[in-house]
GUNUMAR-99490 format. One record per atom (N, C-alpha, C): residue number from 1; atom name; z, x, y. Coordinates in steps of 0.05 Angstrom, whole numbers. Atoms other than C-alpha are relative to their C-alpha. Layout:
pos; site; pz; px; py
NUM; CA; Z; X; Y
...
//
This chain:
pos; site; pz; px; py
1; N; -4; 24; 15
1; CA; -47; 822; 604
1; C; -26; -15; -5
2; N; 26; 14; -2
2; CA; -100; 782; 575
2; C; -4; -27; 8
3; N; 2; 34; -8
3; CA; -133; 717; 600
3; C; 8; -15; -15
4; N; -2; 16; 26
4; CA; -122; 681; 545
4; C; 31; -7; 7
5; N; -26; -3; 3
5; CA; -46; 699; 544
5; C; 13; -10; 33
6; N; -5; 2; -30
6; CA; -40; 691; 623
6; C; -3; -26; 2
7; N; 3; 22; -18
7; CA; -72; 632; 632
7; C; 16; -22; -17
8; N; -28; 22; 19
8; CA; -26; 593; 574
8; C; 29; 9; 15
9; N; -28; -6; -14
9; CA; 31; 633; 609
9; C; -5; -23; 26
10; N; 5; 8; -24
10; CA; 4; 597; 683
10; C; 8; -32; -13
11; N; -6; 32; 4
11; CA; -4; 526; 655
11; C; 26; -11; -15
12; N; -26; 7; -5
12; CA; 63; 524; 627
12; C; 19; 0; 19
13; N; -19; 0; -27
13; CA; 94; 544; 688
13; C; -8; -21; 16
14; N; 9; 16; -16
14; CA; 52; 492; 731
14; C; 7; -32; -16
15; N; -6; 25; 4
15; CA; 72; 441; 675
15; C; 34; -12; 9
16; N; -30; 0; -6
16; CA; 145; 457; 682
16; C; 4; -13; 23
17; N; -10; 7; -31
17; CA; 145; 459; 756
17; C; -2; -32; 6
18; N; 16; 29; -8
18; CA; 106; 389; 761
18; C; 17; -21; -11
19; N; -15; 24; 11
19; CA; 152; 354; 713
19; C; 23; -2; 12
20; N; -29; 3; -18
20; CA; 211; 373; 748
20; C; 2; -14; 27
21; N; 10; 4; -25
21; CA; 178; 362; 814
21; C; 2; -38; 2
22; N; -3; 31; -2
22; CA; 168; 288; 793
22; C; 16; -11; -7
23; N; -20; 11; 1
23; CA; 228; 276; 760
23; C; 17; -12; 23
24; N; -16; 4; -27
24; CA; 265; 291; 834
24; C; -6; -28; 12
25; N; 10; 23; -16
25; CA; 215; 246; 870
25; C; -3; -22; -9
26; N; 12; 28; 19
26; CA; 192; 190; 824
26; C; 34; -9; -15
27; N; -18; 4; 5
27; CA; 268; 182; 804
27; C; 9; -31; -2
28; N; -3; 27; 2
28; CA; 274; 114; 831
28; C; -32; -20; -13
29; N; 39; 17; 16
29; CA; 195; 89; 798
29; C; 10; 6; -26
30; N; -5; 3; 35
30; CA; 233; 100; 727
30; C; -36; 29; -2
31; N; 26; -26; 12
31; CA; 184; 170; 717
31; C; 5; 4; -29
32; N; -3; -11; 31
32; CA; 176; 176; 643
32; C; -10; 28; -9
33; N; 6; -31; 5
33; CA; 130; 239; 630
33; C; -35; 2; 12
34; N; 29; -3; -9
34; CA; 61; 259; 655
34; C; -16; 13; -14
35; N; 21; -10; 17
35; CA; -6; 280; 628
35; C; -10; 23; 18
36; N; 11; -30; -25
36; CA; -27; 352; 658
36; C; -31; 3; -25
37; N; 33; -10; 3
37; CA; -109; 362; 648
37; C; -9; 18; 15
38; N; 28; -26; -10
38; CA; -139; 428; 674
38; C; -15; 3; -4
39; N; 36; -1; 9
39; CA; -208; 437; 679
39; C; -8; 19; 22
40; N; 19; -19; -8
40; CA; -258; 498; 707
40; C; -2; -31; 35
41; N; 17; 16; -12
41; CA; -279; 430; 759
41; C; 26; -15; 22
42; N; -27; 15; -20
42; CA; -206; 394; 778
42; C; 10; -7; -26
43; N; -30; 2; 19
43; CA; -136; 385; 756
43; C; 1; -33; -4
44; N; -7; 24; -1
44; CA; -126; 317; 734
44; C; 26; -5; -8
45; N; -21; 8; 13
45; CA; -55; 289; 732
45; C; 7; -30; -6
46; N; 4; 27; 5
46; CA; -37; 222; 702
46; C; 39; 0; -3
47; N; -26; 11; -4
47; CA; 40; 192; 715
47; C; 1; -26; -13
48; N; 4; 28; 10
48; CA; 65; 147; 668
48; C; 32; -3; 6
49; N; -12; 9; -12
49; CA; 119; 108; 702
49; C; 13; -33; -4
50; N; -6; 20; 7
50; CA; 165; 47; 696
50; C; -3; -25; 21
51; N; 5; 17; -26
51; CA; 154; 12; 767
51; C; -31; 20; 15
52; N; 24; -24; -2
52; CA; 79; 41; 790
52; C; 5; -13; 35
53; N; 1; 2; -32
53; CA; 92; 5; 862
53; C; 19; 17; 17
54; N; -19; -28; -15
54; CA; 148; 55; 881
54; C; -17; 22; -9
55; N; 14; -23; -3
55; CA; 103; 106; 857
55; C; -15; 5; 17
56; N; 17; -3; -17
56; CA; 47; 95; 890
56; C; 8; -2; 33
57; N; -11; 3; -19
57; CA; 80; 72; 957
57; C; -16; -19; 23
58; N; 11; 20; -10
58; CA; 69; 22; 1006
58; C; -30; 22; 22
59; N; 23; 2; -11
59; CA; -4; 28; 1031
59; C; -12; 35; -15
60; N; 10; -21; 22
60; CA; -10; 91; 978
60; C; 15; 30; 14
61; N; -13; -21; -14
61; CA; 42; 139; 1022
61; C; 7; 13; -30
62; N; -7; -17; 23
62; CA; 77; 159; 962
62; C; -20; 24; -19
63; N; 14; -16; 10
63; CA; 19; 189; 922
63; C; -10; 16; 14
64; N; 21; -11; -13
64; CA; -9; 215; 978
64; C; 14; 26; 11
65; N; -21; -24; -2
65; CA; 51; 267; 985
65; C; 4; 17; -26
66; N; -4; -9; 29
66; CA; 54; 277; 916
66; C; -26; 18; -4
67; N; 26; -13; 3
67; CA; -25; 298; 915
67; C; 12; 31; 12
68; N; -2; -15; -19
68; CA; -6; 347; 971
68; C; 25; 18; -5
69; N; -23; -17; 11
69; CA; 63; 382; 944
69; C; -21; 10; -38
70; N; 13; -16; 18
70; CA; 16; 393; 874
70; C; -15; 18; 5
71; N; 15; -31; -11
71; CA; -34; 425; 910
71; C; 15; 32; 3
72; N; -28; -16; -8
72; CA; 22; 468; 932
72; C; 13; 18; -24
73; N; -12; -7; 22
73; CA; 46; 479; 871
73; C; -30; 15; -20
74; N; 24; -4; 20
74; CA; -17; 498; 829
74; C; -14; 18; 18
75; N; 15; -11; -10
75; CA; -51; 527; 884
75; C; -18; 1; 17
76; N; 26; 13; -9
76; CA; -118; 495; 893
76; C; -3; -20; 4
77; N; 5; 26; -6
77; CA; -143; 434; 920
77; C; -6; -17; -10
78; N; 5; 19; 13
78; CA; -173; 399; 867
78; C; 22; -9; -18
79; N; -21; 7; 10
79; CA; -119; 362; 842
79; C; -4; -42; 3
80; N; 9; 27; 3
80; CA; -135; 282; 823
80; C; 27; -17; -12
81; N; -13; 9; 17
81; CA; -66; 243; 810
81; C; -4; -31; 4
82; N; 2; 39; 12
82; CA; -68; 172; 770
82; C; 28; -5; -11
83; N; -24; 13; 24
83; CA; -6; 123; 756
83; C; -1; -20; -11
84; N; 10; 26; 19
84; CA; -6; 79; 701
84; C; 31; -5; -13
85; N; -12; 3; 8
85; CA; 45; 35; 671
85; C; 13; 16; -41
86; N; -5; -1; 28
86; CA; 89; 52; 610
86; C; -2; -21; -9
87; N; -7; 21; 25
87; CA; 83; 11; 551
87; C; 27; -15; -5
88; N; -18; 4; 6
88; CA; 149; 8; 529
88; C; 27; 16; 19
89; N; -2; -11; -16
89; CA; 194; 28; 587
89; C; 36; 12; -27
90; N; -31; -5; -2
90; CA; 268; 26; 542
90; C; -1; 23; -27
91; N; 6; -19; 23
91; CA; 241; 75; 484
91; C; -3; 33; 20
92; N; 6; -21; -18
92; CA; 236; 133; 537
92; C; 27; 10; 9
93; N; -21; -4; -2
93; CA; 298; 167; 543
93; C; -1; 14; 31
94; N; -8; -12; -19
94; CA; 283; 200; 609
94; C; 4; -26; 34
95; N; 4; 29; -19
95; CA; 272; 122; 639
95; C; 37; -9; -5
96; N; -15; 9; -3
96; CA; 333; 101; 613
96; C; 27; 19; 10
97; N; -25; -26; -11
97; CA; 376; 167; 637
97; C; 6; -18; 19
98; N; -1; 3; -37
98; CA; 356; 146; 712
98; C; 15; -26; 2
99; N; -15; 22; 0
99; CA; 367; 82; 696
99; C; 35; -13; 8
100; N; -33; 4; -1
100; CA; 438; 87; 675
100; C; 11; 22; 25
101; N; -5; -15; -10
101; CA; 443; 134; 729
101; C; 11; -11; 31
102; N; -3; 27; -21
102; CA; 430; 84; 780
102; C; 21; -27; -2
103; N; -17; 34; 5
103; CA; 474; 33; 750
103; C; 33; 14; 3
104; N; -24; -13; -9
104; CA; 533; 84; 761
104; C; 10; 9; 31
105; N; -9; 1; -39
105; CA; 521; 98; 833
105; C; 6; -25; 10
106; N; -6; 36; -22
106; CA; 522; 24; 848
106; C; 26; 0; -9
107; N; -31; 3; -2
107; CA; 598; 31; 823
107; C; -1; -25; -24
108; N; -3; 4; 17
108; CA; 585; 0; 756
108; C; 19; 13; -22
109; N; -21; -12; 9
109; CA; 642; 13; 709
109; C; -29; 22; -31
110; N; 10; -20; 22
110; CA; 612; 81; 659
110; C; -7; -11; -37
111; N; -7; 7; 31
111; CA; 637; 46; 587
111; C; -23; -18; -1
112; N; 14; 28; 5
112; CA; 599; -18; 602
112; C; -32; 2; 5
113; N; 28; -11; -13
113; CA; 535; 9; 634
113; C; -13; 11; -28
114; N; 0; -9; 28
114; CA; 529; 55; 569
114; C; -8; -10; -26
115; N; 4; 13; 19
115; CA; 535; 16; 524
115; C; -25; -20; 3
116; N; 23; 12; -5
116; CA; 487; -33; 549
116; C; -27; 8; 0
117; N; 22; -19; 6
117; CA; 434; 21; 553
117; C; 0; 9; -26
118; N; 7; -2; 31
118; CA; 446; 34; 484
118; C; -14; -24; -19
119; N; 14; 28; 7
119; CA; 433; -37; 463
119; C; -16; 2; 4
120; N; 26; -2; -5
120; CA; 374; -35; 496
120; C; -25; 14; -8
121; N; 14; -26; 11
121; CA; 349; 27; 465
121; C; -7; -13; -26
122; N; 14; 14; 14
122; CA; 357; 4; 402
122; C; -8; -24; -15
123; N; 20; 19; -5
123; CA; 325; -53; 411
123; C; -22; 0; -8
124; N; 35; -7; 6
124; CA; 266; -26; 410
124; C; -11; 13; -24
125; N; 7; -9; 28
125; CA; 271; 2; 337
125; C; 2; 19; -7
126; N; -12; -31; -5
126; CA; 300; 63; 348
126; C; 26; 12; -17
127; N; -9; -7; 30
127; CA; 327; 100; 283
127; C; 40; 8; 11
128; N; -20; -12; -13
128; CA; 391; 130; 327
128; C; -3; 5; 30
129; N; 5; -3; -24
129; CA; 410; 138; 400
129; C; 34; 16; 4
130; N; -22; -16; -12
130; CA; 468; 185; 438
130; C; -12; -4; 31
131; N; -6; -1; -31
131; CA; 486; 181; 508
131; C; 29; 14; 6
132; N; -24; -19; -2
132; CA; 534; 234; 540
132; C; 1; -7; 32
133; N; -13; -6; -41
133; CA; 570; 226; 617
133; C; 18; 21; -9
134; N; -10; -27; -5
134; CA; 593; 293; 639
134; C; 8; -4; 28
135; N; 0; 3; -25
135; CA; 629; 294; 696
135; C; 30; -10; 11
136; N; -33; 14; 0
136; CA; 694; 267; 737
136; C; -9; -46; 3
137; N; 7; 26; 0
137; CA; 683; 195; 715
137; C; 15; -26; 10
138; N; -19; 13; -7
138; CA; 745; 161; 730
138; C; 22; 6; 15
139; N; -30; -10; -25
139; CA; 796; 206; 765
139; C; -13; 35; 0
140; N; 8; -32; -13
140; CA; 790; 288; 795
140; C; -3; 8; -27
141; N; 1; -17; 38
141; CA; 793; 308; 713
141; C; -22; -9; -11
142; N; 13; 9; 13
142; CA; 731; 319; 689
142; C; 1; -1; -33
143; N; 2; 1; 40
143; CA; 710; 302; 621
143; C; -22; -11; -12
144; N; 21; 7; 23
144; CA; 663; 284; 565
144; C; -8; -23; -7
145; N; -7; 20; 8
145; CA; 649; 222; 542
145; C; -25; -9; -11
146; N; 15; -10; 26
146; CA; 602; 213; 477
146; C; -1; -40; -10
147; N; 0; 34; 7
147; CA; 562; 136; 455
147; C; -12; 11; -15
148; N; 26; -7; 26
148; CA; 529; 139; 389
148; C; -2; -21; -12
149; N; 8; 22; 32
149; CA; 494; 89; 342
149; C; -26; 8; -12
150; N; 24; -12; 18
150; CA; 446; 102; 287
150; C; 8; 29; -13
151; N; -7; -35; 19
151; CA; 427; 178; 260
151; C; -15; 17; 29
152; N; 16; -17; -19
152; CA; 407; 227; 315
152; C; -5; 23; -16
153; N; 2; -22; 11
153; CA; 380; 293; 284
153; C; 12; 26; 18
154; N; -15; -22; -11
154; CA; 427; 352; 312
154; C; -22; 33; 11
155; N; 3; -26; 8
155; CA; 389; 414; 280
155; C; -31; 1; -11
156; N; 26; 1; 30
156; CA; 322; 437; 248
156; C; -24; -12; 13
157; N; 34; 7; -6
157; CA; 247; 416; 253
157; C; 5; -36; 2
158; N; -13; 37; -6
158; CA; 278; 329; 251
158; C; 1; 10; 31
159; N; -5; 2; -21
159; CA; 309; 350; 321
159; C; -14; 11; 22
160; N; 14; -13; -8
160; CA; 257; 378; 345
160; C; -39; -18; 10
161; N; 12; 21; -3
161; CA; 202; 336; 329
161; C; -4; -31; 10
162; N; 0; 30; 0
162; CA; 226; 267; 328
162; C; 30; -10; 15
163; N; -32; 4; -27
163; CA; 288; 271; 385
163; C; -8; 4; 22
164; N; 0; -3; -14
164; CA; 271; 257; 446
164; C; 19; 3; 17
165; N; -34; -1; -35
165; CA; 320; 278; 516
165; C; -15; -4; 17
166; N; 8; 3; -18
166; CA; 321; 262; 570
166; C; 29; -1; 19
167; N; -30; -5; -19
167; CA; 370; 277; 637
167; C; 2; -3; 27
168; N; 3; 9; -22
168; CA; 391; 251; 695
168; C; 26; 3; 15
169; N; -32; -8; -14
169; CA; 453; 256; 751
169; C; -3; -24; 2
170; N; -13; 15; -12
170; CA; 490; 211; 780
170; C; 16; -3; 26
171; N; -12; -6; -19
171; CA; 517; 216; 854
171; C; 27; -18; 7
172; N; -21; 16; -12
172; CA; 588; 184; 869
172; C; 11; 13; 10
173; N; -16; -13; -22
173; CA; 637; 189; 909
173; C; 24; 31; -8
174; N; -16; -22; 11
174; CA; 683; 241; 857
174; C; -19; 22; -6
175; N; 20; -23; 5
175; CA; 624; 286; 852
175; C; -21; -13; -20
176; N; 27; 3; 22
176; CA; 563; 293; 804
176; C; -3; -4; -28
177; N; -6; 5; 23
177; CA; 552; 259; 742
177; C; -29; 8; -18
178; N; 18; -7; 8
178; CA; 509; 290; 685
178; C; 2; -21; -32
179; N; 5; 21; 19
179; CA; 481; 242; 638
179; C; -27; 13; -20
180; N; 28; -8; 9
180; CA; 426; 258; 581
180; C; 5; -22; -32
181; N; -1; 24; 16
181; CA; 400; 207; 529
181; C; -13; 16; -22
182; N; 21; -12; 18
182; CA; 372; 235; 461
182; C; -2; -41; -16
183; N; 25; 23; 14
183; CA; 323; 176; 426
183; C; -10; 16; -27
184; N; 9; -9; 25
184; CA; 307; 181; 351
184; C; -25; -20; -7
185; N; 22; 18; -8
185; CA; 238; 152; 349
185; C; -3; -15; -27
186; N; 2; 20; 24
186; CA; 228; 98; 301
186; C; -17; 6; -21
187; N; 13; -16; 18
187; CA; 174; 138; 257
187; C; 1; 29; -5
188; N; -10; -39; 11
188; CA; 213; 194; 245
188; C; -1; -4; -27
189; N; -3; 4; 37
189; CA; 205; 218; 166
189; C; 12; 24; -5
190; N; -17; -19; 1
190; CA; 265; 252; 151
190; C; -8; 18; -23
191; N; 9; -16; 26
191; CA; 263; 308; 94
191; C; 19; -3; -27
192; N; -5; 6; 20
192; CA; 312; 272; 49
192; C; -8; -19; 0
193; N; 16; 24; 3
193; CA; 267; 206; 53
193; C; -21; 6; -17
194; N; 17; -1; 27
194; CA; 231; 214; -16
194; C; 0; -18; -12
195; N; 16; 30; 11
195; CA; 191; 168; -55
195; C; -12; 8; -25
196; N; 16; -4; 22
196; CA; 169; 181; -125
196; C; -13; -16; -13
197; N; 19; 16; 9
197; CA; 110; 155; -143
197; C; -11; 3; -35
198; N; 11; -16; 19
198; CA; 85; 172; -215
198; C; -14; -24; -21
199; N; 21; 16; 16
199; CA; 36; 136; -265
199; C; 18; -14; -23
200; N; -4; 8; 19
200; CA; 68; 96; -322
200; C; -1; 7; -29
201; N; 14; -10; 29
201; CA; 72; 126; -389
201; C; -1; -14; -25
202; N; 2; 25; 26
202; CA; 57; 101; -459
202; C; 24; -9; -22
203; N; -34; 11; 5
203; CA; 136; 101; -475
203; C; 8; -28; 17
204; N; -14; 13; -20
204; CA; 152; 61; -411
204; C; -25; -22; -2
205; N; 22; 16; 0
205; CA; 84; 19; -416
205; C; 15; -23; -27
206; N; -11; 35; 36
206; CA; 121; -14; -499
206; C; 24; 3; 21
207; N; -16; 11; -4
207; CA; 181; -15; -462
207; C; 1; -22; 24
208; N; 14; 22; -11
208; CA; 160; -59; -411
208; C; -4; -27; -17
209; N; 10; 25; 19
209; CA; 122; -106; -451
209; C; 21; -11; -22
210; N; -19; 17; 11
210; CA; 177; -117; -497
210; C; 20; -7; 6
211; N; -22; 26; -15
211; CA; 226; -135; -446
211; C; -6; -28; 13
212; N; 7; 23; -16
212; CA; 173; -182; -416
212; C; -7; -22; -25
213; N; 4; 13; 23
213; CA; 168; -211; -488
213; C; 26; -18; -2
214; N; -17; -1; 2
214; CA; 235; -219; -500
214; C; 13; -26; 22
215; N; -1; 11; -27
215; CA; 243; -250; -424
215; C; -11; -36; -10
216; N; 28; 33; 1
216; CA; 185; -305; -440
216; C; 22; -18; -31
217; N; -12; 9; 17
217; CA; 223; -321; -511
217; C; 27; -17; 7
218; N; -23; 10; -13
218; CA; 288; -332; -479
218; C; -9; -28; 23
219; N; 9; 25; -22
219; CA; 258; -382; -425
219; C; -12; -18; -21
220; N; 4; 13; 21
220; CA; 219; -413; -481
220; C; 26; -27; -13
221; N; -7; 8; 18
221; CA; 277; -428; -522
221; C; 29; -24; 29
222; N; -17; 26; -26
222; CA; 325; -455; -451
222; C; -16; -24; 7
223; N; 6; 23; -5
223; CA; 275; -505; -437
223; C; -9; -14; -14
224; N; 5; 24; 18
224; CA; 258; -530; -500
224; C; 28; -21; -6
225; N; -17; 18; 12
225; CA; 291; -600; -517
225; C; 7; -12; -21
226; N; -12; 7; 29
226; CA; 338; -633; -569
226; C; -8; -25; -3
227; N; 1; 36; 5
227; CA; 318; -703; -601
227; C; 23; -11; 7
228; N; -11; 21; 0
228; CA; 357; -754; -583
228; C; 14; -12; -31
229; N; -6; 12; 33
229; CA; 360; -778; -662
229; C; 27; 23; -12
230; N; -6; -17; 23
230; CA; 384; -717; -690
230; C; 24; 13; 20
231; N; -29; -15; -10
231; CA; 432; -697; -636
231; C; 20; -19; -6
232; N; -16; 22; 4
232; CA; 467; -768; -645
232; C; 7; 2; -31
233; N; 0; -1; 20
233; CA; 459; -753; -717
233; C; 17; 15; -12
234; N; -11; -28; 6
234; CA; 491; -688; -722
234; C; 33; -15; 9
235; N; -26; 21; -19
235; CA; 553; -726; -677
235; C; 1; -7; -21
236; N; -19; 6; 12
236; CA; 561; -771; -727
236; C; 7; 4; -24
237; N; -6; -5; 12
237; CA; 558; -731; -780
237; C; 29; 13; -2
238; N; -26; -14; -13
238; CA; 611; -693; -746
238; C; 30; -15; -8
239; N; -14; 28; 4
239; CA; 653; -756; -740
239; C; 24; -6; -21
240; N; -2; 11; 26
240; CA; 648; -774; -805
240; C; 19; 19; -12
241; N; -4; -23; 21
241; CA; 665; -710; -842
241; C; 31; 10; 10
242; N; -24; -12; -12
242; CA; 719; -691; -789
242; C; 19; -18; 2
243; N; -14; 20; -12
243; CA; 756; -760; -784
243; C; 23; -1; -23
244; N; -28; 9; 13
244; CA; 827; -781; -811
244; C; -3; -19; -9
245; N; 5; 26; 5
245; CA; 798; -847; -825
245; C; 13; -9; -25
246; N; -8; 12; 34
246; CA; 837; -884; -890
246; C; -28; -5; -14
247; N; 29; 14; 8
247; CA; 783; -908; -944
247; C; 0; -19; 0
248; N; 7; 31; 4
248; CA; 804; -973; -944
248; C; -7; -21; 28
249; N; 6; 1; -26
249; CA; 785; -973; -873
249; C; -19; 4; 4
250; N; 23; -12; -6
250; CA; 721; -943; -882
250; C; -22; -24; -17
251; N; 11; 27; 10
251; CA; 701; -999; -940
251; C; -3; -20; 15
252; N; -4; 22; -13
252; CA; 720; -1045; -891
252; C; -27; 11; 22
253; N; 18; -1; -14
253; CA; 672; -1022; -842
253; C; -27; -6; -17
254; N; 33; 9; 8
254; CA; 616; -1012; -891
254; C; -4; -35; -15
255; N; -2; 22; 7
255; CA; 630; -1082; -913
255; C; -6; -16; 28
256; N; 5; 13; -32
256; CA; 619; -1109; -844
256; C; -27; 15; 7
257; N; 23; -17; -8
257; CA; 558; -1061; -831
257; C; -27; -21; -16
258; N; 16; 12; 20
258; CA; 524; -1101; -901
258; C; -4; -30; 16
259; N; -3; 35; -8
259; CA; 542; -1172; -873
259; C; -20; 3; 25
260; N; 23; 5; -19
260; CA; 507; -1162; -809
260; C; -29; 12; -3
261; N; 29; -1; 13
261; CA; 449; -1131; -838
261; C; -10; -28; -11
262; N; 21; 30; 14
262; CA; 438; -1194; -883
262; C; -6; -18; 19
263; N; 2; 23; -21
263; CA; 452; -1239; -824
263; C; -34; 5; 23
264; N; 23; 4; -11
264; CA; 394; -1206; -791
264; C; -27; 0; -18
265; N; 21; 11; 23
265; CA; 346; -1213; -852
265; C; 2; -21; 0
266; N; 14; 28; -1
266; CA; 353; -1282; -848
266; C; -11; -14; 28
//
């Protein structure tokens, strides 16, 4: 076999082992996922973690077992591990497995726990989320039991890329509960999410402009206003033309209209 091919075969096996390894132990420190660095010189591992003081352990016990089971595992001695907080602990589906994992052994009811971890998920901006309990949850019959909101991607290069899992048990008193969270990460770009961009052409360029013509004319002609004179004018032309009035009723007015004219000439 060649080196090349061997030693990519080795460091997947040593990544496998190591993630699993810390899942077990780091279980209660919320373990999210680790950074594996090999080098010709020393292994560096880096733990990124939701509580780093259960990792590390009081007066540094914890790490200092952890150093010593990698060795173990890899081989050789040089082995350097660092833990650093996560960023965002509720976007991490293998944080919030344990989580809800823990919140079921304390004899939290399944429905309500669930759900609440879903909220939380997304929260954080998260396109889709699923959560599955496997297991006897409520009486000796096991069964299934399936939370969904959003879009999770099933199938295909989407579920692949942009779906994270993550899985965790549960110990009670009816036996073992299997829990696993898939996370649809908030910059997923699905492959029916299309966007056509294209330049303007010199059809769509006049038609444009002469709806924005058109637009401006119309506003133009709503806020221009009516005289005063000529709207009163129009009225009483209206009046006039449209009225039942007798004429010897209408003399009579303009005969009264004359008189107070003169009265104000003098």
């Amino acid at each position: 076999m060649p080196n090349s091919i061997k030693n990519f075969t080795e460091r997947r096996l040593h990544t496998t082992f190591l993630d699993e390894y810390f899942k077990e132990k780091l279980a209660s420190a919320e373990y999210g996922y680790m950074i594996y660095q090999p080098s010709s010189t020393i292994t560096k591992i880096t733990l990124k973690v939701g509580r780093v003081g259960l990792a590390i352990g009081r007066r540094g016990k914890t790490i200092k077992q952890l150093s010593i089971d990698a060795k173990k595992i890899l081989g050789h001695e040089r082995v350097q591990i660092e833990v650093e907080p996560l960023d965002d602990p509720e976007s991490y589906p293998q944080v919030m497995a344990q989580r809800l994992a823990s919140s079921l052994e304390r004899g939290r009811h399944f429905r309500r726990s669930a759900y609440g971890t879903m909220r939380r998920i997304m929260s954080t901006g998260a396109l889709g989320c699923e959560i599955t309990v496997a297991g006897k949850i409520t009486s000796q019959r096991a069964r299934v039991e399936n939370f969904r909101e959003g879009f999770v991607a099933k199938t295909g290069e989407p579920a692949e890329e942009f779906v994270k899992v993550g899985r965790a048990y549960a110990k009670i008193k009816r036996g073992t509960l299997g829990i696993t969270v898939l996370i649809m990460v908030p910059d997923a770009v699905l492959p029916d999410a299309v966007e056509i961009i294209a330049e303007p052409t010199h059809t769509s360029r006049e038609i444009t402009r002469e709806a924005d013509e058109e637009l401006s004319e119309d506003l133009e002609t709503s806020t221009e206003k009516i005289p005063m004179d000529d709207e009163f004018g129009d009225l009483e032309e209206l009046d006039a033309s449209d009225s039942d009035i007798p004429e010897d009723a209408v003399k009579a007015l303009e005969e009264e209209e004359e008189l107070e004219e003169l009265e104000d000439v003098e």
